[in-house]
C-alpha positions as CSV (number, residue, x, y, z in Angstrom):
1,X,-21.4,34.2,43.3
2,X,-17.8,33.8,43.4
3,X,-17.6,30.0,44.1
4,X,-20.7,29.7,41.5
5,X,-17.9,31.5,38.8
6,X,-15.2,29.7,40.0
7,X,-17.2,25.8,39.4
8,X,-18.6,27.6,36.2
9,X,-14.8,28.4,35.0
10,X,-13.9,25.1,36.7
11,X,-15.6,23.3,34.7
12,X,-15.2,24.7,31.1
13,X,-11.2,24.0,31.9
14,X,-11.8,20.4,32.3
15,X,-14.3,20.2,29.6
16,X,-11.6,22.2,27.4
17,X,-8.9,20.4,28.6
18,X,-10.5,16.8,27.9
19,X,-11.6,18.6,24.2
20,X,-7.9,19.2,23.6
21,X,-6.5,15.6,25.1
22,X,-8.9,14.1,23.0
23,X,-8.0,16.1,19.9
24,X,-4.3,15.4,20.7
25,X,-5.4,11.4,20.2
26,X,-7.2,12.0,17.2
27,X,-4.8,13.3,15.6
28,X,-2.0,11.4,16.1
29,X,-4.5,8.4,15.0
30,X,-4.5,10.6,12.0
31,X,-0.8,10.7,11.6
32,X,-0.6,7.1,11.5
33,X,-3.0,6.7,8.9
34,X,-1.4,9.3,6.9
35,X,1.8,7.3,7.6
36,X,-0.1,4.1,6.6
37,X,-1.3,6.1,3.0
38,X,1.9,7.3,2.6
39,X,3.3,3.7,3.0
40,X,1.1,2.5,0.6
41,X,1.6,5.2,-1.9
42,X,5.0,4.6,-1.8
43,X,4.9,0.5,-2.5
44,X,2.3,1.3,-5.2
45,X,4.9,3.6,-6.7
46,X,7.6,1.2,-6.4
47,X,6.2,-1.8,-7.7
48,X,4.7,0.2,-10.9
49,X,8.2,1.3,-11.4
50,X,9.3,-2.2,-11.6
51,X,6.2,-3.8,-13.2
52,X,7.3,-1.3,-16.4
53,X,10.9,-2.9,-16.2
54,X,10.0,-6.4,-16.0
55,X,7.1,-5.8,-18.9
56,X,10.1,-5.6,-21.3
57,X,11.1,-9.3,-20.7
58,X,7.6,-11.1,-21.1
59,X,5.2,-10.7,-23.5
60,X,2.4,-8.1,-23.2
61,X,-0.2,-10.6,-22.6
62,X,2.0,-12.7,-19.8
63,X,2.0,-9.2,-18.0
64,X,-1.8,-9.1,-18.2
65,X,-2.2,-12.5,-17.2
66,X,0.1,-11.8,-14.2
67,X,-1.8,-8.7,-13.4
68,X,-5.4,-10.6,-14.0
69,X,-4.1,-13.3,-11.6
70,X,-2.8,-11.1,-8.9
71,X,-6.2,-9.2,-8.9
72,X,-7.9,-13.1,-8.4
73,X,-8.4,-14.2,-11.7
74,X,-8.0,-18.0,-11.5
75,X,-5.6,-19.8,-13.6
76,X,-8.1,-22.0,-15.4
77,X,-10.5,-18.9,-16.7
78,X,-7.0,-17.5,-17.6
79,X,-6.2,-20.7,-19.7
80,X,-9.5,-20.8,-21.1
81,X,-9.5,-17.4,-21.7
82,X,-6.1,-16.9,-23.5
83,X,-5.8,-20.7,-25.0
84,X,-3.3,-21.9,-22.7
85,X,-2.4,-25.3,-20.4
86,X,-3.0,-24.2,-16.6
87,X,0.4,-25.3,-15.9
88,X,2.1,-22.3,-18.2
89,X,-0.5,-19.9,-16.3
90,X,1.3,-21.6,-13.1
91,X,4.8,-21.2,-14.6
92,X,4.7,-17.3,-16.0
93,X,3.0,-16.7,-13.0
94,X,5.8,-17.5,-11.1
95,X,8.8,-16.5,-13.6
96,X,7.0,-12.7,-13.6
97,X,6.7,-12.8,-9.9
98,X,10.3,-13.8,-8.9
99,X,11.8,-11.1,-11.7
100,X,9.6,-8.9,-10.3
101,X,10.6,-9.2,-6.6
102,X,14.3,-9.1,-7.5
103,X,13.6,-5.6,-9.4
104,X,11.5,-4.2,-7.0
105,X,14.5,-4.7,-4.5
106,X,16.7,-2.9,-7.3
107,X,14.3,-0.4,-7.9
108,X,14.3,0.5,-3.7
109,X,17.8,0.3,-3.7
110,X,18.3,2.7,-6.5
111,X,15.7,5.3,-5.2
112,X,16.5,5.5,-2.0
113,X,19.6,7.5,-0.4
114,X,22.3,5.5,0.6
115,X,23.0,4.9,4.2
116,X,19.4,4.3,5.3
């Protein structure tokens, strides 16, 4: 009867013991996706904080263009679409883009603390 509890208690440990490794792997799997959301969040954040700043120096409807053509919009349904020549589509495109890369880079640099 002793042996029989022993095996009995034996087992349960292991099964325990492989419950908690497992758990242990889960959740730092989980940590990295929360480090991956966080991540995420946090270029969302910046890039809507810059988007605001650069919307001052286009028109509203080259910022929605922008927008429509980052989300996969093509550049002809855009020119159709707002009256233009493909080639301005092309060209605000690019001037919103480049603003907005050298602001997002401000924007980082003025949010976070220095000496990181």
């Amino acid at each position: 009867i002793a042996i029989e509890t022993f095996r009995k208690s034996n087992a349960s440990m292991q099964r325990d013991g492989s419950y908690i490794s497992n758990q242990s792997i889960q959740l730092e799997g989980e940590e990295i996706e929360i480090d991956q959301m966080i991540e995420s969040e946090w270029q969302q954040y910046v890039t809507r904080l810059a988007l605001e700043k650069v919307s001052s120096h286009f028109k509203p409807y080259y910022i929605e263009m922008f927008i429509e053509s980052v989300n996969g919009t093509s550049a002809q349904v855009l020119a159709d679409r707002l009256g233009l020549e493909v080639h301005t589509i092309y060209k605000y495109r690019d001037r919103i883009k480049r603003k907005l890369r050298l602001e997002i880079s401000q924007v980082i640099q003025d949010l976070e603390p220095a000496g990181e």
